[in-house]
C-alpha positions in Angstrom: -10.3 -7.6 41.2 -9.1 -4.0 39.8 -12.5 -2.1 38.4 -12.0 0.8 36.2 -12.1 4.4 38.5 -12.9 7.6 37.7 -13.7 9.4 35.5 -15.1 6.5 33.7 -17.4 4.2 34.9 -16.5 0.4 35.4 -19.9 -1.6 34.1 -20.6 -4.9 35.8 -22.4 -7.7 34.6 -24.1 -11.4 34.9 -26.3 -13.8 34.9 -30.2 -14.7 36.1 -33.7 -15.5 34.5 -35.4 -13.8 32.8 -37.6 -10.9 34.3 -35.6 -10.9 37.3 -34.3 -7.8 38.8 -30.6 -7.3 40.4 -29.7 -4.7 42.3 -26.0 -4.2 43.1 -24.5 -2.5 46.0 -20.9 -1.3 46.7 -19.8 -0.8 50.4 -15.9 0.6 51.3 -14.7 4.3 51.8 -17.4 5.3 49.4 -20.9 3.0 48.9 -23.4 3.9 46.3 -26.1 1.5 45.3 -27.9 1.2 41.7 -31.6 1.2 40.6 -33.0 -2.1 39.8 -32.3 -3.3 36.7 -34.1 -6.5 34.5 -32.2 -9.9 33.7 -33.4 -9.6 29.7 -32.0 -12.9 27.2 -30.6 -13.9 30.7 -28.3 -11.1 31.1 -28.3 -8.2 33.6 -25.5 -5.7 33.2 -25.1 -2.2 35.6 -22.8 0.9 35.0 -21.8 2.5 38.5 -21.1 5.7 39.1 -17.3 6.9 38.9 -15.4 5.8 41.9 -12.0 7.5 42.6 -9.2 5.0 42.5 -8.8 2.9 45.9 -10.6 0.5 48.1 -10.9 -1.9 49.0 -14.8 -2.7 48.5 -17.3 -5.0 48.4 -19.6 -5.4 45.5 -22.8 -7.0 46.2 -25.5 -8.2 43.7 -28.8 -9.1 44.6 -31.3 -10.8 42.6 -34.3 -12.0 44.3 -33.2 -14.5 47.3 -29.3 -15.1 46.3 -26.9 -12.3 47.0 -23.0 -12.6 45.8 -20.4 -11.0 47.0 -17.2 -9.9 45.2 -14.9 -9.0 48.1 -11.5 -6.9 48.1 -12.1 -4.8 44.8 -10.1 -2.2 44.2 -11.0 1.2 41.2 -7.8 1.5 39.2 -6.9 1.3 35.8 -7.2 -1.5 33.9 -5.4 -3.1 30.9 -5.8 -5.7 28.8 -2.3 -7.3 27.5 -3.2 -9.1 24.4 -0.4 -11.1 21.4 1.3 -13.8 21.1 4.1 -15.8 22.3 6.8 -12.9 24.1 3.3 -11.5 25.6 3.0 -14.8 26.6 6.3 -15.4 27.8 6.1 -15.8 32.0 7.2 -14.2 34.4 9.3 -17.6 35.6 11.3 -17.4 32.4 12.6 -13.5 32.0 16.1 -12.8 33.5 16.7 -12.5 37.7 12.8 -14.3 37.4 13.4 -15.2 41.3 14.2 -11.3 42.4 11.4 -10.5 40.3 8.8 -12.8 41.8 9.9 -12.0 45.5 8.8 -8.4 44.9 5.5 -9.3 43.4 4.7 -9.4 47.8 5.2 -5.8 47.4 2.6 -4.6 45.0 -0.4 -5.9 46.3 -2.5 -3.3 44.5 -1.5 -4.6 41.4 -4.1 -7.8 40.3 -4.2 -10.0 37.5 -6.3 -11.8 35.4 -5.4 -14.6 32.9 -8.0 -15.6 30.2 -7.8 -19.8 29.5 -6.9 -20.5 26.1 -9.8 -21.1 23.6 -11.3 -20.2 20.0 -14.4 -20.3 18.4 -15.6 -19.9 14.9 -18.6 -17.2 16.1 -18.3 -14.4 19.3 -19.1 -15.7 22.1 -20.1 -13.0 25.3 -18.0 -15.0 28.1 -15.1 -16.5 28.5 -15.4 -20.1 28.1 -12.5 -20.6 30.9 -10.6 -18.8 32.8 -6.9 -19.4 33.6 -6.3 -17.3 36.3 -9.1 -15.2 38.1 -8.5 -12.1 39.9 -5.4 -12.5 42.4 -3.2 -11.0 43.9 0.5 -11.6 42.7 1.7 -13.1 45.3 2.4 -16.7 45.0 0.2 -16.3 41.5 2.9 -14.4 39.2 5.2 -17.2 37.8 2.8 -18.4 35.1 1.8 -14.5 34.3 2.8 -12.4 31.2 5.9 -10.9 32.1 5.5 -7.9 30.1 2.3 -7.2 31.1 2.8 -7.6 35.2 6.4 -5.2 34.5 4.4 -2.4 32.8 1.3 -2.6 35.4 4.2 -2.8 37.9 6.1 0.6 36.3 2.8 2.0 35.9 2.1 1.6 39.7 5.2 3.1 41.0 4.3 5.7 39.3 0.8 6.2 39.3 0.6 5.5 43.0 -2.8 3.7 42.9 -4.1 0.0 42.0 -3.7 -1.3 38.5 -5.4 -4.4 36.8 -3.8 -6.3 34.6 -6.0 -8.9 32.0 -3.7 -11.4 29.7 -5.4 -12.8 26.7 -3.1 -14.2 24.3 -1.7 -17.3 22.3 1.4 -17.9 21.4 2.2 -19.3 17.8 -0.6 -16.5 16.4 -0.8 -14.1 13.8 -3.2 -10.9 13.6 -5.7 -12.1 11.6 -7.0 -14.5 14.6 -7.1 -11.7 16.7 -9.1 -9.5 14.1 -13.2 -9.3 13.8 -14.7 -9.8 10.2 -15.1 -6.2 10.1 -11.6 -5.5 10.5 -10.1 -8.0 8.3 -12.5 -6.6 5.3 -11.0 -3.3 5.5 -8.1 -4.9 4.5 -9.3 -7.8 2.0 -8.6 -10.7 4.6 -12.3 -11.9 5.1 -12.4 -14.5 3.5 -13.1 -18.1 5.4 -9.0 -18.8 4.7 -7.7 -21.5 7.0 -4.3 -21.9 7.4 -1.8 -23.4 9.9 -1.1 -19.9 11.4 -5.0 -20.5 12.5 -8.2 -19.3 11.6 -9.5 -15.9 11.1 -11.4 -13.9 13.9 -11.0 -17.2 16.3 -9.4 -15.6 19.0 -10.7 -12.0 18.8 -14.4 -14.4 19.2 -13.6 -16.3 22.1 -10.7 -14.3 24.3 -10.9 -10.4 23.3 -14.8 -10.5 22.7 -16.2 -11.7 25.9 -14.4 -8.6 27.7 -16.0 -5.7 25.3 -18.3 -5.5 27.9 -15.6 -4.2 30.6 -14.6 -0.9 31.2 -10.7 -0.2 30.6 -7.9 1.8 30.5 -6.0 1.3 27.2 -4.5 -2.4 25.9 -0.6 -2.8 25.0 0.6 -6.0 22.7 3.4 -7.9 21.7 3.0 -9.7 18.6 4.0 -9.7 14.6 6.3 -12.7 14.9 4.0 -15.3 13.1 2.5 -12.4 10.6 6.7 -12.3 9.0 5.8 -15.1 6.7 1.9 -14.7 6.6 0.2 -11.8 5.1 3.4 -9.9 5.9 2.4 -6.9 3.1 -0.9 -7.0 4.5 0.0 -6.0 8.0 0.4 -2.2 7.7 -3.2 -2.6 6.7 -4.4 -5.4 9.6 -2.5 -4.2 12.7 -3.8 -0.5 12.3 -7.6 -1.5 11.5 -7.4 -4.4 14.4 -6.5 -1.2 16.6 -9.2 1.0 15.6 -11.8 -2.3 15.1 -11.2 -2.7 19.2 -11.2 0.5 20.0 -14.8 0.7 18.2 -15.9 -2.3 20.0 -14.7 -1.8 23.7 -16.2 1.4 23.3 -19.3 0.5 22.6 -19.9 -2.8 24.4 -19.2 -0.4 27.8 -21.4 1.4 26.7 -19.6 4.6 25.6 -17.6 3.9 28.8 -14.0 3.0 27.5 -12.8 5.5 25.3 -13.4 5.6 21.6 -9.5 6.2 21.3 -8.2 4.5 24.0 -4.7 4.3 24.5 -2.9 1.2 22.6 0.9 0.5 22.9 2.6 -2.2 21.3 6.3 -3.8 21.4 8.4 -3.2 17.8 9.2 -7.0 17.3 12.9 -8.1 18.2 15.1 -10.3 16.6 14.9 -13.9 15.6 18.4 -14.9 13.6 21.7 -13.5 13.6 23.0 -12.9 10.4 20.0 -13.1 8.4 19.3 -11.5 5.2 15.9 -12.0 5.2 13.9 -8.7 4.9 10.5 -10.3 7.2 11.8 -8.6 10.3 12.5 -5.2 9.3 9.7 -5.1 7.3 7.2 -6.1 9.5 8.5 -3.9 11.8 8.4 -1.0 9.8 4.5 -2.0 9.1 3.5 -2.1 12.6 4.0 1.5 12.3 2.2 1.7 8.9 4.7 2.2 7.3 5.5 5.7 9.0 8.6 4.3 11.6 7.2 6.0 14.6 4.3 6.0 16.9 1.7 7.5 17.4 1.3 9.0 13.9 -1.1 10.2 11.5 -3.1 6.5 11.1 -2.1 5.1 14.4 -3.3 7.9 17.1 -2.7 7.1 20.7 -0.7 5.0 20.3 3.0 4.2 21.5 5.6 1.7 20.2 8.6 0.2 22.6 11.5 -0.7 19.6 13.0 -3.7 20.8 15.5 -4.6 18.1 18.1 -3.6 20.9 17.5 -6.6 23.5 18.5 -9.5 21.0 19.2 -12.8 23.5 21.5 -15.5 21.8 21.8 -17.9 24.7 18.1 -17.9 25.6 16.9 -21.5 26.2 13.5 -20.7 25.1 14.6 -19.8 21.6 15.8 -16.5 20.1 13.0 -15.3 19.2 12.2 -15.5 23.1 14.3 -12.5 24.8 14.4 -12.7 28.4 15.0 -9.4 29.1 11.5 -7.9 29.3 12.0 -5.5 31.8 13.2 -3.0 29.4 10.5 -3.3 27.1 8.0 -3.1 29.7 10.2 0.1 31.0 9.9 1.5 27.5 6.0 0.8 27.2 5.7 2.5 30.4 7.2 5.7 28.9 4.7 5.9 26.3 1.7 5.1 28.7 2.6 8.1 30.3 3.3 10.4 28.0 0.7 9.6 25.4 -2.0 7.9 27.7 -1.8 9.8 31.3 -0.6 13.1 29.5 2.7 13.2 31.6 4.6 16.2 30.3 8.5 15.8 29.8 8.7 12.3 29.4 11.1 10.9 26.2 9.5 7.9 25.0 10.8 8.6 21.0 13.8 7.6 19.7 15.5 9.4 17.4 14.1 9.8 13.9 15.2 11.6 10.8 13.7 15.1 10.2 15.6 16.4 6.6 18.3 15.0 4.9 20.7 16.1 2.4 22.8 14.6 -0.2 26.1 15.8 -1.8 28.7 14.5 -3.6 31.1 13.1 -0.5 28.0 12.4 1.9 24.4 11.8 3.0 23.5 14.1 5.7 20.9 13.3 8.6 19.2 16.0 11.0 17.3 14.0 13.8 14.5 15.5 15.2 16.3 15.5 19.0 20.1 15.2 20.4 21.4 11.7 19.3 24.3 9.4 20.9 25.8 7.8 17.8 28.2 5.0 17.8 30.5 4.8 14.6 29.2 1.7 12.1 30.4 0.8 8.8 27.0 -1.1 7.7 24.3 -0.1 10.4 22.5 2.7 7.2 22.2 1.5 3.8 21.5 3.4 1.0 19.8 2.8 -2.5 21.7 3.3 -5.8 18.9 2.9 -8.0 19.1 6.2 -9.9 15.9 5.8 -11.5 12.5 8.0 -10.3 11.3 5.0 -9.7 10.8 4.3 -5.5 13.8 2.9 -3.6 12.4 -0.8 -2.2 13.4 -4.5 -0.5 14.7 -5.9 -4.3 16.5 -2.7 -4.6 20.5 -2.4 -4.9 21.1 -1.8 -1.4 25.1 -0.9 -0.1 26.3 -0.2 3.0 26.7 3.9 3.9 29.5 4.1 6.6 28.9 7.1 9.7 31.9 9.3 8.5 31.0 12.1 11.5 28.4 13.2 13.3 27.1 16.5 15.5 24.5 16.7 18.3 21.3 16.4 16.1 23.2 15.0 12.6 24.5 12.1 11.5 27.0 12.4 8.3 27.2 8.9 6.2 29.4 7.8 3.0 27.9 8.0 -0.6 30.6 6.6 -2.1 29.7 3.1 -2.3 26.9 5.2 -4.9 28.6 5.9 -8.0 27.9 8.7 -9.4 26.9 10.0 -5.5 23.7 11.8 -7.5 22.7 8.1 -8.0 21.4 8.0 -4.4 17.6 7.6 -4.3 17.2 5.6 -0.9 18.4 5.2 2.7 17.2 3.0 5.5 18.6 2.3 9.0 18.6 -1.0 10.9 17.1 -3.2 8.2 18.3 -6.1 9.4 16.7 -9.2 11.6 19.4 -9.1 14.1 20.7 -4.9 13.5 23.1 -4.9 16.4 24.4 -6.5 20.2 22.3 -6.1 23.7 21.8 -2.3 23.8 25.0 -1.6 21.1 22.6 -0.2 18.3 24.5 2.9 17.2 22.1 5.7 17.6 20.4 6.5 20.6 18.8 9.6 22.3 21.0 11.4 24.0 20.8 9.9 27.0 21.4 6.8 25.4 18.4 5.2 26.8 16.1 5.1 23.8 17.2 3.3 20.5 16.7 5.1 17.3 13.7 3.2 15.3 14.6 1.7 11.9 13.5 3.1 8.9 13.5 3.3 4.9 12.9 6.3 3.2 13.0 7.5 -0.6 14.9 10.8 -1.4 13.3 12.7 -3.9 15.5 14.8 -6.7 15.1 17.5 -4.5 17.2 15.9 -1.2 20.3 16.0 -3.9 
């Protein structure tokens, strides 16, 4: 077991009758021992004070004549790893899976923690199964989320002390399932709508729920998949209030102990068919940023986005829409942990994104907002020939915009498929299910290790 260190405090909890008291004990390079405290509706909970990251101790719990043990505990960070199917996707089924596994022996301070599957039409305060208790990963990691034990495993090399990792997802589901009542209102999806997608608020009651309790670091999640054809419009709206609906909740079931804005990082979905026209990707994609393209931004603060539309897999037996290459997308996660949850100064974890643009009568000029690696690409921007005031959108006239040149922050693209140029009202990057080959997008940072984000934008009168 990995509980939460310093400087917050990990809370503890269980179970006894009523009127009993428990007293709990912890023993190891440090030992501290609470005040009594009263079982009340069956319930007893405890909030030690902070312990520095380490161990290993022993937690004891005393109530009346029994006394438990929890043995081998380790302070850390802890995440919860939460989605659907790719967060699901194990560690048995990612690319060089068997080199993976045999260092798992290596990091015993990592644990993990796998909720059983389960829903339930009202919030229940425990899980109803568990999966996977607390282990070690040895000889425990093949069945594990594989982007979940990567980034705790990233996130130990570098933070040098233990990490725990909790999985709790389903594959197959979409946002809504994950999402309290509370959130869904905000976005008018509270009804009692059943569909084949699921249910609302089933999941968030019976696997996200019974942890509020628990003291953590910050979540990350991989999922957005089943929301393409299911309140896709909707989802710039859902994703964002699920975020800040947890963030309200963990905070307070810890009793003020996880942080109000806790770090929250998320995978950009990847791609699903080659070829396709269909606009569901890109655009729910672009709405897991709400609508901005980026992350963290003004509505989704503290939060940090691995873009994934790079790491397409053609020949993966477990479906397209199942990369195996997860490593990078943990590696990216892990970027944004540290930059935007531990603070880490100098770490890129943003692609390149547009800053200004200009449009003339030969081309459409791009500044980025950092250096940029650009491969040439006759179809990879399009731009929108509406001409009218109105806003550029999917049933727009969209044409390709070829990269004519480019400089160390600017990318120059073709207007002429636009005629007259001045007709030129929209440009978007990437908008595609499939955009590009395994790490062949054509604009990357300038290292070439993080891909530019898609986006759409609308140039006003003034851009031309």
């Amino acid at each position: 077991m990995v509980l939460q260190k310093s400087p917050e405090r990990a809370v503890l909890w269980g179970y006894g009758p009523d009127g009993a008291q428990v007293t709990v004990s912890l023993s190891g390079p440090f030992t501290q021992t609470t005040l009594p405290v009263n079982v009340t509706k069956g319930t007893w909970r405890v909030t030690l004070e902070p312990v520095e990251a380490g161990g290993p101790y022993n937690v004891t719990a005393a109530l009346q004549d029994t006394t438990i043990v929890l043995t081998d505990v380790l302070f850390g960070d802890v995440w919860l790893c939460g989605g659907q199917s790719n967060m699901a996707f194990t560690m048995s089924q990612i690319f060089n899976a068997s080199e993976e596994l045999d260092l798992a022996a290596h990091y015993p301070e990592v644990r993990i923690f796998t909720a059983a599957l389960n829903q339930n039409k009202t919030e229940m305060t425990d899980l109803a199964k568990v999966e996977l208790p607390w282990s070690v990963p040895k000889g425990n990691l093949h069945n594990f989320s594989a982007v979940c034990w990567l980034f705790g495993r990233y996130m130990n090399d570098n933070l040098k002390y233990p990490i725990g990792l909790v999985e709790s997802c389903w594959g197959g589901t979409p946002v809504e399932s994950w999402s309290s009542s509370r959130a869904l209102h905000q976005c008018g999806l509270d009804g009692t709508e059943e569909s084949s997608k699921g249910s609302n608020s089933v999941l968030w009651n019976a696997m996200i729920h019974p942890f509020l309790k628990m003291t953590i670091k910050g979540a990350i999640w991989y999922q957005g998949e089943s929301n393409v054809d299911y309140h896709q419009e909707e989802y710039n709206c859902s994703f964002p209030a699920m975020i800040d609906d947890w963030r309200m909740a963990f905070h307070q079931g810890s009793g003020g102990q996880t942080a109000s804005d806790f770090p929250f990082g998320f995978v950009q979905i990847s791609t699903y068919k080659r070829g396709s026209i269909d606009d569901g990707f890109p655009n729910i994609r672009w709405h897991q940023t709400a609508d901005t393209g980026f992350a963290p931004n003004p509505r989704m603060k503290r939060t940090f986005m691995a873009v994934a539309m790079d790491l397409p897999d053609e020949t993966s037996p477990y479906e397209t829409i199942h990369p195996r290459d997860k490593q990078d997308v943990a590696y990216r996660l892990t970027l944004g942990a540290r930059a935007v949850a531990y603070g880490e100064k100098g770490v890129s974890f943003l692609g390149p994104f547009p800053k200004t643009t200009l449009v003339t009568q030969v081309y459409l000029n791009i500044t980025y907002d950092q250096p940029v690696s650009v491969t040439p690409s006759n179809e990879i921007f399009e731009i929108c020939c509406s001409g009218l005031e109105a806003q550029c959108g999917p049933l727009s006239i969209w044409v390709p915009a070829a990269i004519m040149e480019w400089g160390p922050t600017t990318v120059q693209v073709s207007t002429s498929m636009c005629q007259p140029p001045g007709r030129v009202t929209g440009l978007r990057y990437a908008w595609w299910d499939w955009p590009c080959n395994f790490k062949a997008c054509p604009i990357y940072s300038a290292s070439g290790v993080l891909p530019a984000p898609p986006f759409t934008m609308n140039l006003s009168p003034a851009n031309t």
